[in-house]
C-alpha positions in Angstrom: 29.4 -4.6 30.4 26.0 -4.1 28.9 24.5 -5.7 26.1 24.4 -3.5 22.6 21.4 -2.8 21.9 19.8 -2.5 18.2 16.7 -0.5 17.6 13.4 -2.2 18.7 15.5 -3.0 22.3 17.0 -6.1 21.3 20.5 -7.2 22.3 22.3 -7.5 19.1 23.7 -10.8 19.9 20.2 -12.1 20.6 18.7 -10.5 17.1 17.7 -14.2 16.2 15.2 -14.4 19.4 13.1 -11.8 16.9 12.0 -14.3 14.4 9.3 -17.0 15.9 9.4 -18.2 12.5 13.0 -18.7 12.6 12.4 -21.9 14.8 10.7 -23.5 12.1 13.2 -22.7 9.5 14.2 -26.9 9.0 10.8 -28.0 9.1 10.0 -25.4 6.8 12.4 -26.9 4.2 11.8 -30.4 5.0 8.1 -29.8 4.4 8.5 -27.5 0.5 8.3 -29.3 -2.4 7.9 -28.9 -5.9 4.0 -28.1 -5.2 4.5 -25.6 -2.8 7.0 -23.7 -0.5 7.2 -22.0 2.8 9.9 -20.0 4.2 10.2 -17.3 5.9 11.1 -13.3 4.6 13.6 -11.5 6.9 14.7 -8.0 7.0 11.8 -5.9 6.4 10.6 -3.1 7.9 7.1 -2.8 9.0 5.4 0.1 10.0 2.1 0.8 11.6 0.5 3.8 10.4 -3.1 5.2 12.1 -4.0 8.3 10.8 -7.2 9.9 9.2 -6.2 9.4 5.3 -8.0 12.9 4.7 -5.5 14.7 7.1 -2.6 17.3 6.5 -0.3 14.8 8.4 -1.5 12.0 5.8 -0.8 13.8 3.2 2.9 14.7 4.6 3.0 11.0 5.3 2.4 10.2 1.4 4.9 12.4 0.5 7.4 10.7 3.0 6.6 7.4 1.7 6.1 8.3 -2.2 3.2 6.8 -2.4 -0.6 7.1 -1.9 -2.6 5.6 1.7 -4.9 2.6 0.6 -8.3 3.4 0.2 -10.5 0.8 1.0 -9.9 -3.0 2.0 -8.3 -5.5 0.1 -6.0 -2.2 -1.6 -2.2 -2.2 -1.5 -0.4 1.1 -2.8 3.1 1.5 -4.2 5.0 -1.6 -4.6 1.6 -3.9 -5.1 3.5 -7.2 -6.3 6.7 -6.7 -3.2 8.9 -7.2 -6.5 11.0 -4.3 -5.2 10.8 -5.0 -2.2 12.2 -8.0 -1.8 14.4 -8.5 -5.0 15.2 -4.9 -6.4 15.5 -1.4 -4.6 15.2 -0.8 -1.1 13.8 2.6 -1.2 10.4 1.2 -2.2 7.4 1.0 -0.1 4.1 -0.7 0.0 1.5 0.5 2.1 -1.3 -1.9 2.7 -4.9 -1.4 3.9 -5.4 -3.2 7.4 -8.6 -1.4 8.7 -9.9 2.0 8.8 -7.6 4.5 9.3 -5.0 2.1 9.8 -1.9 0.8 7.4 0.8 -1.6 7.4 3.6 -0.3 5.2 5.8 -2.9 4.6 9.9 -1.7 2.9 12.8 -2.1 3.3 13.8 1.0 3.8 16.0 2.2 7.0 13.0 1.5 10.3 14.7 4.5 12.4 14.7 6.5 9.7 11.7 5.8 8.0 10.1 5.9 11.3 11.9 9.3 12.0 10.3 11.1 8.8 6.6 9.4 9.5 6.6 10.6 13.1 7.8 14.0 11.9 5.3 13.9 9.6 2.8 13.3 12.2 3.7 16.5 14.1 1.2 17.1 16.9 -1.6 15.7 15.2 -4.0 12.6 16.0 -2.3 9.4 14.6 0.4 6.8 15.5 3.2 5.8 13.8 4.8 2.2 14.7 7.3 -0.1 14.2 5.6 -3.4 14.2 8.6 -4.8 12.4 10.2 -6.9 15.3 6.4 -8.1 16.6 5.5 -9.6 13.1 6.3 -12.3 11.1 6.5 -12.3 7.2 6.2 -15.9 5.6 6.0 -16.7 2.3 3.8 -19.4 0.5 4.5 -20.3 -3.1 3.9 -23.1 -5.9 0.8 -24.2 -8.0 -0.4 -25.8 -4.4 -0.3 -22.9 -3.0 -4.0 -22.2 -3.0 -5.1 -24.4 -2.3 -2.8 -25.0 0.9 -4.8 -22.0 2.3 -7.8 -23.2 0.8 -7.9 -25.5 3.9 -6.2 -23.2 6.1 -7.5 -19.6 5.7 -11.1 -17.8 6.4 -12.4 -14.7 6.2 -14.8 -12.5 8.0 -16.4 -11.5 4.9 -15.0 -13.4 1.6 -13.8 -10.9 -0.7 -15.3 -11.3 -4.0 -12.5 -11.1 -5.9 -8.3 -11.7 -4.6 -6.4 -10.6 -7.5 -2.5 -10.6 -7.5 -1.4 -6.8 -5.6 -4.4 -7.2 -2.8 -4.1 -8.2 0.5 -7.1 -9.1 2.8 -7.2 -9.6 6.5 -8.1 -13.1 7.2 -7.9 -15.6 10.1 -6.1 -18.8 10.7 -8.1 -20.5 13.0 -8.4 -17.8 16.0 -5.0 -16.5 14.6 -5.5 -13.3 12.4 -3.1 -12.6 10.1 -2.7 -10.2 6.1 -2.3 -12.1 3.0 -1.2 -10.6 0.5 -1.2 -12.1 -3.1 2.4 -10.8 -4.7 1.9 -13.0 -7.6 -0.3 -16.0 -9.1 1.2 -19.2 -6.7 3.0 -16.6 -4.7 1.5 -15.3 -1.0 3.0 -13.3 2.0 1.5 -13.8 5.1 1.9 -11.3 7.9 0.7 -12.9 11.2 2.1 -11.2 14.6 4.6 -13.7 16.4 2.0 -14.8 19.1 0.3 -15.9 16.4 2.9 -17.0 14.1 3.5 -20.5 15.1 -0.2 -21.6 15.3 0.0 -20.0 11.4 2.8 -22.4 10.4 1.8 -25.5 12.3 -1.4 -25.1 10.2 0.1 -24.9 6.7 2.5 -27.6 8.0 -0.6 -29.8 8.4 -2.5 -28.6 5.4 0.6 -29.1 2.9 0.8 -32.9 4.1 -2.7 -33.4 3.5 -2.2 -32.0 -0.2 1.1 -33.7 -0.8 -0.6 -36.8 0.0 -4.1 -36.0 -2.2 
């Protein structure tokens, strides 16, 4: 008998295989501290939106998602802070800016039916809509070390002037690019795609010794 399969095209029974950050989940806890924390966020839907934000289909696609495209880089729309996201509603989105003409909305919202609605959205016009959500990692970094845990860890291609709490940047983790996005003052999601994700953790692993031992 065949395996059950679950959107994305993975057996049901082997949903765990999903999460590369799930295979650090004990070092993850072994390593947070009062100073700072790392864990991983599970059950969110990601979405990878291309379209020309000037478009009729964008502007169906806003309508979809109840919220506005990002503008320029560094802007998140809707749900800036994830509060919603990951502790209230499910019906809320955030939509953040990953390059031109492209988005990363981030919910927890239904992915085959969100997905459904974008797509229709779409119509026959040039764009893609994606669900990124089982080829991307979402781990979160928090406590008054938190900074400066990616202080060590995290550069930019151009430093933003200014990272205020509801932006989120495109960055790299040594060759391994990744969004952070500031949800609070000590509080940080990372988004890095699983190829990428255990290079991401082994890093912060490294750099949270050297600060728990400063």
């Amino acid at each position: 008998m065949a395996d059950e399969y679950i959107p994305g095209g993975i057996p049901a029974d082997e949903d765990v295989l999903r999460s590369t950050a799930s295979e650090f989940t004990e070092a993850m806890g072994d390593v947070s501290n009062t100073r700072v924390q790392i864990q991983e966020i599970t059950n969110l839907t990601l979405i990878r939106l291309e379209v020309n934000p000037g478009s009729k289909a964008a502007a169906r696609m806003q309508k979809v998602l109840g919220v506005e495209l990002p503008q320029y880089a560094g802007q998140v729309t809707g749900d800036k802070q994830a509060m919603q996201i990951l502790y209230g509603t499910r019906q809320i989105v955030a939509c953040l800016w990953t390059d031109i003409d492209t988005f990363l909305v981030v919910t927890q919202v239904d992915d085959v039916k969100l997905g459904r609605a974008l797509n229709a959205a779409l119509g026959s016009e040039e764009g893609l809509v994606l669900d990124v959500s089982a080829n991307r990692s979402v781990i979160e970094l928090s406590g008054p070390e938190a900074y400066e845990v990616l202080a060590q860890t995290v550069t930019f291609e151009t430093v933003p002037d200014f990272f205020d709490v509801g932006m989120a940047w495109r960055c790299w983790v040594g060759e391994a690019e990744m969004l952070l996005w500031r949800v609070d003052a000590e509080q940080y999601l990372m988004i890095p795609r699983n190829s990428a994700t255990a290079p991401v953790i082994i890093s912060m692993f490294d750099a949270i010794t050297d600060v728990n031992e400063g």
